[in-house]
Structures are given as C-alpha cells and as structure tokens.
C-alpha positions as CSV (number, residue, x, y, z in Angstrom):
1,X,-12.6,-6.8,9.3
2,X,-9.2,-7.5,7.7
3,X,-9.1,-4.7,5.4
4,X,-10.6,-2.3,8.2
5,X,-7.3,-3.6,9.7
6,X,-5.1,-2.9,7.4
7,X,-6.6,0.6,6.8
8,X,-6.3,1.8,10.1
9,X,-2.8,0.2,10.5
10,X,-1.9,2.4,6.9
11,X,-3.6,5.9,8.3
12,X,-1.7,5.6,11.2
13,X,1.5,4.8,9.4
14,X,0.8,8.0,7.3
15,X,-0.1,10.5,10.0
16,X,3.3,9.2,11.8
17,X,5.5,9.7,9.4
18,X,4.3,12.3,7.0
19,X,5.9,15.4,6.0
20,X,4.6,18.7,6.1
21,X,6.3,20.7,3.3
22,X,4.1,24.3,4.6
23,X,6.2,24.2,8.1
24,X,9.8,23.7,6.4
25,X,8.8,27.0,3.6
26,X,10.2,24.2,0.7
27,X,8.2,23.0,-1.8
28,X,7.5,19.5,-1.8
29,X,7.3,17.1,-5.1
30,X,3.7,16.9,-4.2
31,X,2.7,20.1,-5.2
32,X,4.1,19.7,-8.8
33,X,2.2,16.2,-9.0
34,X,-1.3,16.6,-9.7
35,X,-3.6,13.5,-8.2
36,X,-6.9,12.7,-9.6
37,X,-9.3,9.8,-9.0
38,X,-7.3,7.7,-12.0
39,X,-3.9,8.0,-10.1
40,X,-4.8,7.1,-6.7
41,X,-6.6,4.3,-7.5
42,X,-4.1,1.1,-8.2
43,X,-5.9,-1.8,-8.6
44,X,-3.7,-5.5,-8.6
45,X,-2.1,-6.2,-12.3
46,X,-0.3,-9.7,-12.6
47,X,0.9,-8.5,-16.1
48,X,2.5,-5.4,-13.9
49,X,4.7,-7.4,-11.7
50,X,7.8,-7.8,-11.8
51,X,10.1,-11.0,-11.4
52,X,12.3,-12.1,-8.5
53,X,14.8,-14.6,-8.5
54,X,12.2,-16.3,-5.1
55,X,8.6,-15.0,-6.8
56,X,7.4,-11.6,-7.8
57,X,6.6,-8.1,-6.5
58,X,3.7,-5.4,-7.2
59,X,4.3,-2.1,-6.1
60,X,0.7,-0.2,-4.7
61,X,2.5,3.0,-3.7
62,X,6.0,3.1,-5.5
63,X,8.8,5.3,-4.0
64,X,8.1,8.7,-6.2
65,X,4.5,8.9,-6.0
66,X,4.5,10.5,-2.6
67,X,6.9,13.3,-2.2
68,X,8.0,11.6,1.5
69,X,8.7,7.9,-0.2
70,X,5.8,6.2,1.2
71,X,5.5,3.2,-0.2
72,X,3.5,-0.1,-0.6
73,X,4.8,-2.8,-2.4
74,X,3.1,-6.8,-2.1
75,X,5.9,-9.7,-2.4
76,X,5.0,-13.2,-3.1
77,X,7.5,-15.7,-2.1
78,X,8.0,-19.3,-3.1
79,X,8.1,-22.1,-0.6
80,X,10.9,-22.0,2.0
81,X,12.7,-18.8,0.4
82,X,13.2,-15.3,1.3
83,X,13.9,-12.7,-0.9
84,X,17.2,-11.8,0.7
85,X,18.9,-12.3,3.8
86,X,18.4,-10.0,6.8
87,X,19.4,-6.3,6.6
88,X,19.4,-2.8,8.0
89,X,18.2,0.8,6.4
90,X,17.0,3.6,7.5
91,X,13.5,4.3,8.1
92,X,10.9,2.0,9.7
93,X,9.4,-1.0,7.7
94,X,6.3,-3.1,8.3
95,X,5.4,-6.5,7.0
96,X,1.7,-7.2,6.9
97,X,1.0,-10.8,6.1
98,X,-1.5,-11.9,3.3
99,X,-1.5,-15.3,2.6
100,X,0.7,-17.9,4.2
101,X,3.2,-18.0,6.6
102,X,6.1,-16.1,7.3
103,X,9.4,-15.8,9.7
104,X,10.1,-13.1,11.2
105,X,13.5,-12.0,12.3
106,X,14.6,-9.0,14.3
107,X,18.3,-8.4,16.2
108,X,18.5,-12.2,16.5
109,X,15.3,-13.7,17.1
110,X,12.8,-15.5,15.1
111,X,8.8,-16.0,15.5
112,X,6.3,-16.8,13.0
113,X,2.9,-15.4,11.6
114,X,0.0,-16.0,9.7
115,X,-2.5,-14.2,7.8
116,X,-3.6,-10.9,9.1
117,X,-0.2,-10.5,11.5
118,X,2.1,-7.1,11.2
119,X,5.4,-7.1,11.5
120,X,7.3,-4.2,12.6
121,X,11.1,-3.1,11.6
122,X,12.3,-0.4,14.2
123,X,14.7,2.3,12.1
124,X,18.4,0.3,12.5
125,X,17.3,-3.1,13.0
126,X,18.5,-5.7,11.5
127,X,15.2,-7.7,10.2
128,X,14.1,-10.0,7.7
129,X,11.1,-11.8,6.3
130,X,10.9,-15.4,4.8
131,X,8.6,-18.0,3.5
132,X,8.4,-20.6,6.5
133,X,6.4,-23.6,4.8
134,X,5.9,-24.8,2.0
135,X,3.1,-23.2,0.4
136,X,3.1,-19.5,-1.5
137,X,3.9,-16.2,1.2
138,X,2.1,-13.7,0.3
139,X,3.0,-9.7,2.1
140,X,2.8,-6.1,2.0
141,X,5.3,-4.2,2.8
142,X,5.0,-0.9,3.6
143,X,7.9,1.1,4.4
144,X,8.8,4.9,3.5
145,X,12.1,5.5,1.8
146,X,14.6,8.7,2.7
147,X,14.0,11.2,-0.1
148,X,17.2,13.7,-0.8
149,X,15.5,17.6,-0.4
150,X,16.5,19.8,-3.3
C-alpha cells in the first residue's frame, strides 16, 4: 500500500507540473537524451551518497535528467537536526516521510509526521523540515527545479 502511495502521489506530481516542449515549438533537453531501461531504473547505492554536515543525501531523479528539473532526492537526518533552517524558492516542494519523524514548518507553524505522511511546500512559502526525535529521519523530497530555456 505504501509504495502504491507514493506512486500515485509521484504520477500526479508529474502530470501537474510537466512541460510539454510540442506546444511551445522549442526543443526540450529531453529529446537529445535518449532513455533506456538501464537509465530509468535507479536503484539505492550507499557508496553513491553524498555527505551532509546532519547525515547524507541520494538523489533518485537529479535536476538534469528531466528536461523540466523534476527531481527526487532521499535525505537522512541525524537526531534532532535539520539540514538547514527554513527557506523559500520557487517552485512547489513535497516532503514524503520514510522512516522516523519529522517537523514540519510552513509561514509560522509547526506539526509533526510519521511514516507514510506528505508534506506540501506551496511556491513562496517559507517551509522547512527537521528531525523531531531522536532516532534517524528518513525523506524524499521531490521538488522540480526552474530550468533556464535556451
């Protein structure tokens, strides 16, 4: 059921906020990248990660693989940290949570979540994500980044 979950959440992220590169007449970096079975297939590699001052990251989906900077990335957090204090950019974010338990903060208000809870950054928010206990936090975050059109 949870990865059904997490699925559907991840197809509907996509169909939002894709790009269709045929209605705008440009080209988009997708048609220069050819995909095969190899390439779309990214399977967890701890000698892959890469170190963070509060735990590690894996990026699934990093930002140039899909010509509209869809990405997934997992962060693991260490007890009672976050990665960095809250923040705003542009574009929409969601935090899916793994393992553990996180805070949430969003324009100045704080809950907290468990395994298999989403949380979702609205484009301008300020928002943040941290380890609430003292045990590992585990989380995807899947967020799409604002590609420059040549």
């Amino acid at each position: 059921m949870t990865y059904k979950l997490l699925f559907a959440l991840c197809a509907s992220f996509l169909m939002i906020h894709q790009t269709d590169g045929q209605e705008s007449g440009k080209k988009t970096p997708q048609e220069g990248n050819k995909y095969t079975f190899e390439n779309c297939i990214n399977k967890f590699n701890k000698d892959k990660t890469i170190k963070t001052s509060v735990g590690y990251q894996y990026w699934f989906i990093d930002q140039n693989f899909l010509p509209d900077g869809l990405t997934v990335k997992m962060s693991v957090v260490g007890p009672n940290q976050a990665t960095h204090a809250p923040h705003k950019h542009p574009g929409v974010e969601i935090f899916y949570v793994l393992e553990g338990t996180a805070q949430f903060y969003l324009d100045g208000k704080t809950t907290t979540g468990g395994p298999n809870t989403t949380f979702y950054c609205p484009v301008g928010s300020e928002h943040g994500i941290s380890n609430a206990t003292n045990k590992e936090l585990k989380y995807l975050v899947i967020r799409k980044y604002i590609k420059e059109v040549k």
